[in-house]
N, C-alpha and C positions, 0 to 999 in steps of 0.2 A: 368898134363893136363893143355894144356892154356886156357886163357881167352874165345875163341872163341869156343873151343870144350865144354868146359863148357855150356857155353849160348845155344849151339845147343842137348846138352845131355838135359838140363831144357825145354825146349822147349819141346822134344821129350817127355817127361814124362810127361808135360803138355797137348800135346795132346792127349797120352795116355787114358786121364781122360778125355778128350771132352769139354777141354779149348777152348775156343769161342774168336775168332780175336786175334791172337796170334802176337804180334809184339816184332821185335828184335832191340833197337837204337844201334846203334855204337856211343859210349859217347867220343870217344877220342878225338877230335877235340874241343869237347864243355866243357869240367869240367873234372875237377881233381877227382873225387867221385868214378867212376866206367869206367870200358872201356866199358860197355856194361849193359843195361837195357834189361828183359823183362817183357813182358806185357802182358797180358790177361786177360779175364773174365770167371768167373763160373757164373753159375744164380739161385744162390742160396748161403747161408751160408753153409750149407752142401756140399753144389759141389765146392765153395771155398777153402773148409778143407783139403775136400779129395781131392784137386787138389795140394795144399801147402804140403800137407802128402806124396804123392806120391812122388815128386818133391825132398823133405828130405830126403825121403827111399832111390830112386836111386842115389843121389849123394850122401848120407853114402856109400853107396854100392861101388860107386867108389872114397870112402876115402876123400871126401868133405863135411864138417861141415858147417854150416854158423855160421858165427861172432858175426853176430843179426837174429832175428828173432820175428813176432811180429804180431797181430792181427787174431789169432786164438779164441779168446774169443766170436768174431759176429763174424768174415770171413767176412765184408763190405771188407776191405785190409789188405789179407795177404802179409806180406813181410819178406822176404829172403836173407840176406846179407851179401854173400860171397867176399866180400872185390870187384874185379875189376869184379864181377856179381852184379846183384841186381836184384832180383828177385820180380814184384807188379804181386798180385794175386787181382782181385778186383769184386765186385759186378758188375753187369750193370750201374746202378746209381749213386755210390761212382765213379767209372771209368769215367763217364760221367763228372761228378761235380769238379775231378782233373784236370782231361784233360792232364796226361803228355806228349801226342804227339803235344799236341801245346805246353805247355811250357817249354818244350826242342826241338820246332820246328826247330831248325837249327842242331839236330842228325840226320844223316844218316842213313836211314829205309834197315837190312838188309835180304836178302832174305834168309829163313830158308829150 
Protein backbone atom coordinates (compact mmCIF):
# COMPACT_ATOMS: atom_id res chain seq x y z
CA UNK A 1 0.00 0.00 0.00
CA UNK A 2 1.60 3.61 -0.87
CA UNK A 3 1.85 6.40 0.96
CA UNK A 4 -1.27 8.03 -0.17
CA UNK A 5 -3.70 5.20 0.08
CA UNK A 6 -2.50 4.89 3.46
CA UNK A 7 -3.41 8.54 4.52
CA UNK A 8 -6.74 8.16 2.69
CA UNK A 9 -7.54 4.49 4.43
CA UNK A 10 -6.54 6.70 8.22
CA UNK A 11 -8.68 9.22 7.22
CA UNK A 12 -11.57 7.05 6.32
CA UNK A 13 -11.44 5.30 9.81
CA UNK A 14 -10.98 8.51 11.32
CA UNK A 15 -14.14 9.63 10.04
CA UNK A 16 -15.64 6.52 10.86
CA UNK A 17 -15.44 7.65 14.44
CA UNK A 18 -16.73 11.19 13.85
CA UNK A 19 -13.30 12.84 13.64
CA UNK A 20 -14.03 16.51 13.50
CA UNK A 21 -12.12 18.81 10.53
CA UNK A 22 -10.15 16.25 9.20
CA UNK A 23 -7.00 17.56 7.17
CA UNK A 24 -4.59 15.67 4.94
CA UNK A 25 -0.83 17.79 4.32
CA UNK A 26 1.15 16.46 1.51
CA UNK A 27 4.65 16.81 3.32
CA UNK A 28 6.68 16.22 0.29
CA UNK A 29 7.88 19.33 -0.78
CA UNK A 30 8.32 20.57 2.84
CA UNK A 31 10.52 17.99 5.16
CA UNK A 32 11.92 14.89 4.94
CA UNK A 33 9.77 13.27 8.23
CA UNK A 34 6.80 12.12 6.30
CA UNK A 35 5.08 12.46 2.81
CA UNK A 36 1.95 12.98 4.35
CA UNK A 37 0.44 14.32 7.84
CA UNK A 38 -3.16 13.80 9.21
CA UNK A 39 -5.06 15.65 11.30
CA UNK A 40 -8.02 15.87 13.21
CA UNK A 41 -9.91 16.47 16.24
CA UNK A 42 -11.95 14.29 18.80
CA UNK A 43 -13.67 16.25 21.53
CA UNK A 44 -12.94 14.62 24.15
CA UNK A 45 -10.09 12.17 25.54
CA UNK A 46 -12.33 9.36 25.08
CA UNK A 47 -13.36 10.29 21.41
CA UNK A 48 -9.49 10.82 20.87
CA UNK A 49 -8.85 7.13 21.91
CA UNK A 50 -11.40 5.70 20.31
CA UNK A 51 -10.57 7.57 17.27
CA UNK A 52 -6.47 6.45 17.47
CA UNK A 53 -7.88 2.72 18.34
CA UNK A 54 -9.99 2.52 15.35
CA UNK A 55 -7.40 4.00 13.16
CA UNK A 56 -4.70 1.08 14.77
CA UNK A 57 -7.44 -1.66 14.27
CA UNK A 58 -7.88 -0.87 10.39
CA UNK A 59 -4.57 -0.42 9.45
CA UNK A 60 -3.45 -3.78 11.45
CA UNK A 61 -6.22 -5.15 9.50
CA UNK A 62 -4.46 -4.13 6.28
CA UNK A 63 -0.91 -5.23 7.74
CA UNK A 64 0.14 -1.71 8.96
CA UNK A 65 1.96 -1.21 12.42
CA UNK A 66 3.06 2.02 13.24
CA UNK A 67 6.83 2.65 14.28
CA UNK A 68 5.65 4.94 17.10
CA UNK A 69 2.87 5.66 18.67
CA UNK A 70 2.03 7.91 21.71
CA UNK A 71 -0.42 9.86 23.93
CA UNK A 72 -3.04 7.56 24.62
CA UNK A 73 -2.63 8.08 28.47
CA UNK A 74 -4.95 11.88 28.23
CA UNK A 75 -5.78 11.61 24.38
CA UNK A 76 -4.87 15.81 24.32
CA UNK A 77 -2.53 14.19 21.17
CA UNK A 78 -2.60 11.03 19.90
CA UNK A 79 0.03 10.18 17.44
CA UNK A 80 0.57 7.56 15.07
CA UNK A 81 3.80 7.01 13.06
CA UNK A 82 3.90 5.05 10.40
CA UNK A 83 7.16 6.13 8.87
CA UNK A 84 5.95 8.39 5.50
CA UNK A 85 2.19 8.63 7.40
CA UNK A 86 1.78 10.44 10.62
CA UNK A 87 -1.03 10.32 12.01
CA UNK A 88 -2.12 13.72 15.05
CA UNK A 89 -5.15 12.81 16.63
CA UNK A 90 -5.77 15.79 18.93
CA UNK A 91 -8.09 17.54 21.43
CA UNK A 92 -9.83 20.95 20.33
CA UNK A 93 -7.61 22.96 22.43
CA UNK A 94 -4.21 21.00 22.35
CA UNK A 95 -4.97 21.18 18.19
CA UNK A 96 -5.63 24.80 18.58
CA UNK A 97 -2.33 25.69 20.74
CA UNK A 98 -0.04 23.48 18.16
CA UNK A 99 -1.44 24.76 15.27
CA UNK A 100 0.26 22.39 12.80
CA UNK A 101 -1.46 23.87 9.64
CA UNK A 102 0.16 27.02 10.16
CA UNK A 103 3.47 25.70 11.07
CA UNK A 104 3.85 23.59 8.16
CA UNK A 105 1.94 26.38 6.27
CA UNK A 106 3.79 25.91 3.09
CA UNK A 107 2.12 21.75 2.79
CA UNK A 108 -0.28 21.29 0.45
CA UNK A 109 -3.75 20.79 1.91
CA UNK A 110 -4.95 17.56 0.14
CA UNK A 111 -8.59 16.73 -0.82
CA UNK A 112 -9.72 13.47 0.92
Amino acid sequence: MNPSEVVKLAAKLADDMRAEDIVVLDMKDVTLIADYFMICTGTSGIHTKSIGSNVEKGLKEAGLIPKHKGGYDDGAWILLDLGSVVIHIFQHDTRLYYNLERLWGDARRISI
